[in-house]
C-alpha positions in Angstrom: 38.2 -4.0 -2.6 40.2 -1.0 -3.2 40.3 1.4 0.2 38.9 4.6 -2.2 35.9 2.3 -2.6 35.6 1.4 1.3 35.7 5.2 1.9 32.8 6.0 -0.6 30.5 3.1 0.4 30.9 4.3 4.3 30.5 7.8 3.3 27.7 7.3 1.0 26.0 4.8 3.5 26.2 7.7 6.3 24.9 10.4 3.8 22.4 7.9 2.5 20.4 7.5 5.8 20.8 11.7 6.7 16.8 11.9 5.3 15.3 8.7 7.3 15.5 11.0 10.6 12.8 13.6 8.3 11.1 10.2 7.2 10.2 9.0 10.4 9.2 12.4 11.9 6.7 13.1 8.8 4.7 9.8 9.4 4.8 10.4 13.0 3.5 14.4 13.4 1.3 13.3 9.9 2.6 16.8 8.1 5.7 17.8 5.9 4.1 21.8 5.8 8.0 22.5 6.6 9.5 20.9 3.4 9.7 22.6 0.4 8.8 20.8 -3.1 11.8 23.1 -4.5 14.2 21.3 -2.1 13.2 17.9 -2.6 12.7 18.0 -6.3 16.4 19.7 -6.6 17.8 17.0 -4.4 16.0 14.4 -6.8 17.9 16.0 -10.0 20.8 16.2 -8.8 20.3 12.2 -7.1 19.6 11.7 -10.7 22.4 13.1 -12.9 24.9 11.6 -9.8 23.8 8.5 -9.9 23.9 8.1 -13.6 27.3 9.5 -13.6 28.1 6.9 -11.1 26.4 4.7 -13.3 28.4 5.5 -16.7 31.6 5.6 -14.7 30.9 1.9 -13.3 31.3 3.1 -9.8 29.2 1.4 -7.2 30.5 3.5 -4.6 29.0 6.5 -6.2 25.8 5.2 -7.1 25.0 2.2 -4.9 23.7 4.5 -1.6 22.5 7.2 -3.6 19.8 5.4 -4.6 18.3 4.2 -1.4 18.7 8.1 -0.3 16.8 9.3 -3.7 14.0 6.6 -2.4 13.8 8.5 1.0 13.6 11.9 -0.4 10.9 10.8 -2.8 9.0 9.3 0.1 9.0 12.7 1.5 7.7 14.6 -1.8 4.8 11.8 -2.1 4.4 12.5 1.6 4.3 16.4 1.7 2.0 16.1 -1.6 -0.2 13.4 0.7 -0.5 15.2 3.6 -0.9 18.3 1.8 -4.1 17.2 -0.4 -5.8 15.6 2.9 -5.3 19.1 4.7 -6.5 20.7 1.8 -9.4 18.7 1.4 -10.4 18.5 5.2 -10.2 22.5 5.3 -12.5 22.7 1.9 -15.0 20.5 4.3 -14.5 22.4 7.1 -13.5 19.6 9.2 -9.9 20.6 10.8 -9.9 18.2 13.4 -9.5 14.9 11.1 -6.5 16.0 9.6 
């Protein structure tokens, strides 16, 4: 293995595990109010189109880590939609203190 492809499995390893940190305090505090659908769903696109590039290229380096990242980030837009629709319906039944 080529020592350009060491660097960008370390690097994209390191950058790949920069969401669970966000991951870990959503399930915890049970709320992503903080995170903004524009965000995660511009992190996603671009996720996308790089790791097809990657892809296209036949770079694992490039690719490879992105994707476990991409499957963080959309476990934070399913959670933010989640715990969004329970507050939501909670609030419409006037309970606020099961949410």
């Amino acid at each position: 293995m080529e020592l350009a492809s060491i660097i960008g499995y370390i690097g994209g390893i390191i950058l790949s595990f920069q969401s669970l940190p966000q991951v870990f305090k959503v399930w915890s505090t049970k709320s992503a109010k903080d995170l903004s659908y524009a965000s995660l769903l511009t992190y996603l696109m671009g996720g996308s189109l790089t790791v097809t590039y990657g892809v296209l290229i036949n770079q694992p380096p490039i690719y490879a880590p992105l994707v476990f990242s991409m499957i963080n980030i959309c476990n934070l837009l399913l959670s933010k939609f989640y715990f969004e629709s329970r507050y939501s319906l909670a609030t419409t039944k006037g309970d606020d203190n099961n949410i």
